[in-house]
N, C-alpha and C positions, 0 to 999 in steps of 0.2 A: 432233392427229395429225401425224404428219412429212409436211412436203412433199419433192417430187421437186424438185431445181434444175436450169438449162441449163449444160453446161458444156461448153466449145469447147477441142479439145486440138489443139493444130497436128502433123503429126508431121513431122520433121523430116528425113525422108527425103529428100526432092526439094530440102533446102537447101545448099549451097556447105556442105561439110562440111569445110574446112580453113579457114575459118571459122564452126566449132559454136557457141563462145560467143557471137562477135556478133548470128549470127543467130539466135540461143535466145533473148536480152535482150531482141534487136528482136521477138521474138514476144508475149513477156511485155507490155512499155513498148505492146505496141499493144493489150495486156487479153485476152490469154490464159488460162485457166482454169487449165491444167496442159499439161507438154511431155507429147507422146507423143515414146517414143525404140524404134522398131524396133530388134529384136537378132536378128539372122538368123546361123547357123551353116553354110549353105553342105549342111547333108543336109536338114535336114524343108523347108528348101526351099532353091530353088536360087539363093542368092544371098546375100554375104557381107556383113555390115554393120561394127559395132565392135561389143566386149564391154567389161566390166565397167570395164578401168582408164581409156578414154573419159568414160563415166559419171561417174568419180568427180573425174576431171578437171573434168567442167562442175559438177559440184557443188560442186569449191573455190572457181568463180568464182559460182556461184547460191545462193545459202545458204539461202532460204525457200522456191522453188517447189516446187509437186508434180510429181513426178517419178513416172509411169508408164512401167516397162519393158516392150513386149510381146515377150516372147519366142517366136519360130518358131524353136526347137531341136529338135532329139532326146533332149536329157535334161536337161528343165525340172530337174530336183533337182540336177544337179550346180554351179547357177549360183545358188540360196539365198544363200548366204555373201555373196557375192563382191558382189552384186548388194545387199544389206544394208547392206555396208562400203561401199558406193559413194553409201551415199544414199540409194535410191530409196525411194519412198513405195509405190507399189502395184507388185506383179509378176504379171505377165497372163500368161497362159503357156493352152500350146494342147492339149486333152483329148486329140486322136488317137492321139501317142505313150507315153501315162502309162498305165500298167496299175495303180494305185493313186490315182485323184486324190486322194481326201482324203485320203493322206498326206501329199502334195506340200502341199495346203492347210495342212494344220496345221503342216508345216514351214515354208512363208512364214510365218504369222501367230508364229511362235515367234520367226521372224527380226526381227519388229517390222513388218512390211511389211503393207498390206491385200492383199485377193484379189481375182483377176480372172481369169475362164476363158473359153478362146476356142473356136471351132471353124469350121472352113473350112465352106463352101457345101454339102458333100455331107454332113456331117455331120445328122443326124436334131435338131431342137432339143429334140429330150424326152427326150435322154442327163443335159441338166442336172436333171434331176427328182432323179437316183441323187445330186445331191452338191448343189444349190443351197444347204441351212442352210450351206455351209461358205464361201459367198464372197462377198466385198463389189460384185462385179460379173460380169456376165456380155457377152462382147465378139460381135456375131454379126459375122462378115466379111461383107461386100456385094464385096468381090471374092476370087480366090484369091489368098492369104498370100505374098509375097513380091518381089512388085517394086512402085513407085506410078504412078500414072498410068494406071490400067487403066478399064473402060467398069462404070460402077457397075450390078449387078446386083440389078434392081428386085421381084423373085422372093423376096428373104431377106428382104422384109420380111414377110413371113406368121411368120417365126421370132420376130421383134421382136415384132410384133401379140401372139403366142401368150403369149410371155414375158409380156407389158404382162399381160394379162386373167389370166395367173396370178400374179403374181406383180407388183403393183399399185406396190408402196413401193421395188421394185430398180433398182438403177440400170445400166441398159443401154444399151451402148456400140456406136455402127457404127463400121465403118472400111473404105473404100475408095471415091473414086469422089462423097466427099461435097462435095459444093459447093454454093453458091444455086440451081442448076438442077433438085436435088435432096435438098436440105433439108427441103422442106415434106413429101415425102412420109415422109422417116425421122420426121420429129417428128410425124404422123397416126398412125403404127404404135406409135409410145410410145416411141424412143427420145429420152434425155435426154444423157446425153453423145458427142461430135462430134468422131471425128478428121478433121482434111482437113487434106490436102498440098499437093494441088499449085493448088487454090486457093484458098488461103489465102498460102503461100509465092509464088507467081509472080503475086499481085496487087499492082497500084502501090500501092493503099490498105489495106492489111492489116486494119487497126484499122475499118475498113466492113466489110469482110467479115466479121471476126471478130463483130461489134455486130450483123449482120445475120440470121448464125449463129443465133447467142444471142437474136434477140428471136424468130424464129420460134417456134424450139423454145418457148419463153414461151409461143406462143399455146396451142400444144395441150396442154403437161402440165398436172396438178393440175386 
């Protein structure tokens, strides 16, 4: 039977972003799993990040990592392409504005990309029920979607918990608010993959915290 693995995604939001590269390498070199790369359009939430030719940017200098883009846009499909061309490995994109997900689904995986579907705090977790065969991950927010450094909200993990006991072998993702202080509860509820920002990036020891990340989560999956 397949196991479930730990995997630790830094996101790169909270880093000196006019230096991406360097500090994407130094996430990696300190045993990063995969980048997470926020992509915010300024409407589905309110704050602007970079798109696609960014990406494709760190990709001429990254040539092997996995590359997850979460997308907080307003029209997950018109960024397929663009977002394919640039690299990425998985594209996470957020249920609330898609009145079609599993088209959008089958569109990424057309692109070559895996799937990942996200949904802010107020969303019900049993919307995924309508589309889960269609995706390679399911991302629950533990804050709302669009700035980092916010107070992790301990409440979404009933969403994780539910996810976990249905759906045993899926790889479920948090994001927001996750650090050591708060690790051990996200990996009790069944999540396996770990985005953190801001502690992760604004630690002197990256490569401990990252190692620290990853053994937790160890203790409790599988």
């Amino acid at each position: 039977m397949a196991k479930l693995s730990a995997k630790i995604g830094p996101s790169i939001l909270n880093a000196d972003l006019a230096q991406l590269y360097t500090e994407s390498q130094k996430l990696l070199d300190n045993g990063a799993d995969y980048l997470h790369l926020d992509v915010m359009d300024g409407h589905f939430v309110p704050n602007l990040t970079f798109g696609h030719p960014i990406v494709k940017c760190l990709r001429g200098k990254i040539k092997d990592a996995f590359f997850e883009t979460h997308m907080m846009v307003s029209d997950p499909g018109q960024w397929i392409a663009p977002m394919a061309d640039a690299g990425v490995n998985q594209y996470t994109f957020h249920v609330e504005p898609v009145k079609d997900v599993p088209l959008v689904c089958r569109k990424v995986k057309e692109a070559g990309m895996k799937v990942g579907v996200a949904f802010k705090p107020g969303t019900p977790v049993d919307v995924v029920c309508d589309y889960v065969n269609f995706v390679d991950m399911i991302l629950v927010m533990t804050v709302e979607p669009g700035f980092g450094g916010q107070k992790f909200m301990e409440p979404m993990l009933q969403k994780v918990a539910w996810l976990r006991e249905n759906y045993p072998l899926l790889d479920i993702e948090v994001d927001g608010g996750v650090g050591p202080a708060t690790i051990a509860s996200c990996a009790k509820a069944g999540a396996n993959m770990i985005v953190s920002g801001t502690a992760i990036i604004g630690s002197t020891d990256q490569a401990k915290v990252i190692t620290s990340l990853r053994d937790t989560v160890n203790t409790y999956i599988n």
